[in-house]
C-alpha atoms as an extended CHARMM CRD file, in Angstrom:
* protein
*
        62  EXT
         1         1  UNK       CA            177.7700000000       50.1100000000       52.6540000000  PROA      1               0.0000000000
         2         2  UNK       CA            175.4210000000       48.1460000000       54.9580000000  PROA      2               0.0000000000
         3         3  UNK       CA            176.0730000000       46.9140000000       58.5340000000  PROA      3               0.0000000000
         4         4  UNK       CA            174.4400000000       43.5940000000       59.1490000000  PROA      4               0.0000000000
         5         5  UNK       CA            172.6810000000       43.2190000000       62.5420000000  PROA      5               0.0000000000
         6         6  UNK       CA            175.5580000000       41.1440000000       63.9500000000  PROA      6               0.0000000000
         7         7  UNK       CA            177.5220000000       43.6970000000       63.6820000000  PROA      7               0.0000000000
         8         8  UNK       CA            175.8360000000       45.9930000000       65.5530000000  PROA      8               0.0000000000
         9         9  UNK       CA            175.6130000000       43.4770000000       68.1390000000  PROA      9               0.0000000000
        10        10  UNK       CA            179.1450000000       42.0300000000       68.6870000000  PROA      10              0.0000000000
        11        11  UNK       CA            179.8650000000       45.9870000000       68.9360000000  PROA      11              0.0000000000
        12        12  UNK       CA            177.5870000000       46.4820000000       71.8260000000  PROA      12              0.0000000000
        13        13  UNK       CA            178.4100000000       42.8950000000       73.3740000000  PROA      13              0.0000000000
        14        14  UNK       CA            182.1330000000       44.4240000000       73.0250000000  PROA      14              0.0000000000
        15        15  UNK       CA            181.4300000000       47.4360000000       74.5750000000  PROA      15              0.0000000000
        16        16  UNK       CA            179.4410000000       46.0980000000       77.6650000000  PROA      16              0.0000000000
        17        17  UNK       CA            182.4720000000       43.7200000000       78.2690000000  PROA      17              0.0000000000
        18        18  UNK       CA            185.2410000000       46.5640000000       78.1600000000  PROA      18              0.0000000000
        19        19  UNK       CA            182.9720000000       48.5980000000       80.2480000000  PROA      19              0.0000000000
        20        20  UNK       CA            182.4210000000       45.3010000000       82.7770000000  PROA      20              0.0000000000
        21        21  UNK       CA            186.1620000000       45.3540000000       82.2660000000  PROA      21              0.0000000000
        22        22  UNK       CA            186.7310000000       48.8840000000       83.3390000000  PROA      22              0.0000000000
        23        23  UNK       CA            184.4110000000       48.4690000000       86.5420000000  PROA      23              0.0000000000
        24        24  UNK       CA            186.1360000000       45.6590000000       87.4550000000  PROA      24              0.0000000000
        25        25  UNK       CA            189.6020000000       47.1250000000       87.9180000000  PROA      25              0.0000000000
        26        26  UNK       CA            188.1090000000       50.1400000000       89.6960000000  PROA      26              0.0000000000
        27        27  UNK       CA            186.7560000000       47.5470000000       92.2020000000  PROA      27              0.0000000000
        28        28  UNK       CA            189.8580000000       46.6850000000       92.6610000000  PROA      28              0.0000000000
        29        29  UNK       CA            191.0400000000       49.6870000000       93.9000000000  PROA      29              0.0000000000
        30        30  UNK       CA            192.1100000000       50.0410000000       97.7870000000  PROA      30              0.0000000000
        31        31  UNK       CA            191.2460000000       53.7220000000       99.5080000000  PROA      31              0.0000000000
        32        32  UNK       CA            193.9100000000       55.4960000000      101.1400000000  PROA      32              0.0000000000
        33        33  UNK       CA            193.1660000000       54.8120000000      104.6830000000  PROA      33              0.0000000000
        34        34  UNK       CA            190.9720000000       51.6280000000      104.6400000000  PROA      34              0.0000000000
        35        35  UNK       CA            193.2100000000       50.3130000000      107.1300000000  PROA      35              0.0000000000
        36        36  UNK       CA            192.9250000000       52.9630000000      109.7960000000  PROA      36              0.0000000000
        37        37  UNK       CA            188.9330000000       52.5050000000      109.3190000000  PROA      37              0.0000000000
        38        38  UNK       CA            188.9500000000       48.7550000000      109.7330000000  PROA      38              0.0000000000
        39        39  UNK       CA            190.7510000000       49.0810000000      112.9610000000  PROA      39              0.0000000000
        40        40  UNK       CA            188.2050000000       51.2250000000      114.7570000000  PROA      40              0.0000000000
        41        41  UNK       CA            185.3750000000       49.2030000000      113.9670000000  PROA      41              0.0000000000
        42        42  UNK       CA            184.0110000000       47.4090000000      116.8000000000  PROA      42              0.0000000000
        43        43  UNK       CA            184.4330000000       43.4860000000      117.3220000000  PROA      43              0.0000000000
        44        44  UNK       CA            181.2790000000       42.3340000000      118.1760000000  PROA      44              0.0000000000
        45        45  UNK       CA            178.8320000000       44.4450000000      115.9840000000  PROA      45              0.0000000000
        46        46  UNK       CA            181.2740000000       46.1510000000      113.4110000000  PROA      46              0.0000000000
        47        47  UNK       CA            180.0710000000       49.9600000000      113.8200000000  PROA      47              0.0000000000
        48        48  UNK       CA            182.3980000000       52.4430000000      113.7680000000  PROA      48              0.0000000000
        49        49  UNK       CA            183.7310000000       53.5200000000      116.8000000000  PROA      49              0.0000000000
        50        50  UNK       CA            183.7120000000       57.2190000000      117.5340000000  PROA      50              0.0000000000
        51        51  UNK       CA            185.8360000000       58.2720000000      120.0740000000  PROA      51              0.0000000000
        52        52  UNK       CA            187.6400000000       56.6290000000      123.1710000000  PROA      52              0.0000000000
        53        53  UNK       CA            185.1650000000       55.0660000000      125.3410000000  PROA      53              0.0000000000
        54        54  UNK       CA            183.2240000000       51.4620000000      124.3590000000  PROA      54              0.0000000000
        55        55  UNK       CA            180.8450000000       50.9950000000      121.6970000000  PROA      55              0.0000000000
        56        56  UNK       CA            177.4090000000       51.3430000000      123.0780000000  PROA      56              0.0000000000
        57        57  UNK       CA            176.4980000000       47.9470000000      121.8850000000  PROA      57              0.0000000000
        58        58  UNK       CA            178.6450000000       47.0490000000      125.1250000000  PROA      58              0.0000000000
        59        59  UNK       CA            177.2010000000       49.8170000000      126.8300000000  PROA      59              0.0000000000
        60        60  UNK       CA            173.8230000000       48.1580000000      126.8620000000  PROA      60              0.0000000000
        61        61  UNK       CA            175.0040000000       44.6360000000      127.6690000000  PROA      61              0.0000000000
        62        62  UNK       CA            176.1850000000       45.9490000000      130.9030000000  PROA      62              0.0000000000
């Protein structure tokens, strides 16, 4: 029983697509929490914010 070269390839073209496939839906995914993080991000630079007091991107403009 031989395997013909196009075989071999439309196996690994198969492959790479089910794994593009796979990578795809796992990008996809939302974290637990994403929303909390987004909302202490700062407005004018978008680092996180640590703490209560102003970013110090606003520190330094003032």
């Amino acid at each position: 029983m031989r395997v013909s070269g196009f075989d071999v390839i439309s196996k690994i073209v198969l492959l790479f697509l089910v794994g593009m496939g796979v990578l795809a839906m796992f990008g996809k995914l939302t974290l637990p929490g994403k929303k909390h993080l987004d909302a202490h991000k700062c407005t004018s630079c978008g680092r996180f914010k640590i703490g209560k007091g102003p970013c110090p991107c606003e520190s330094k403009r003032g």
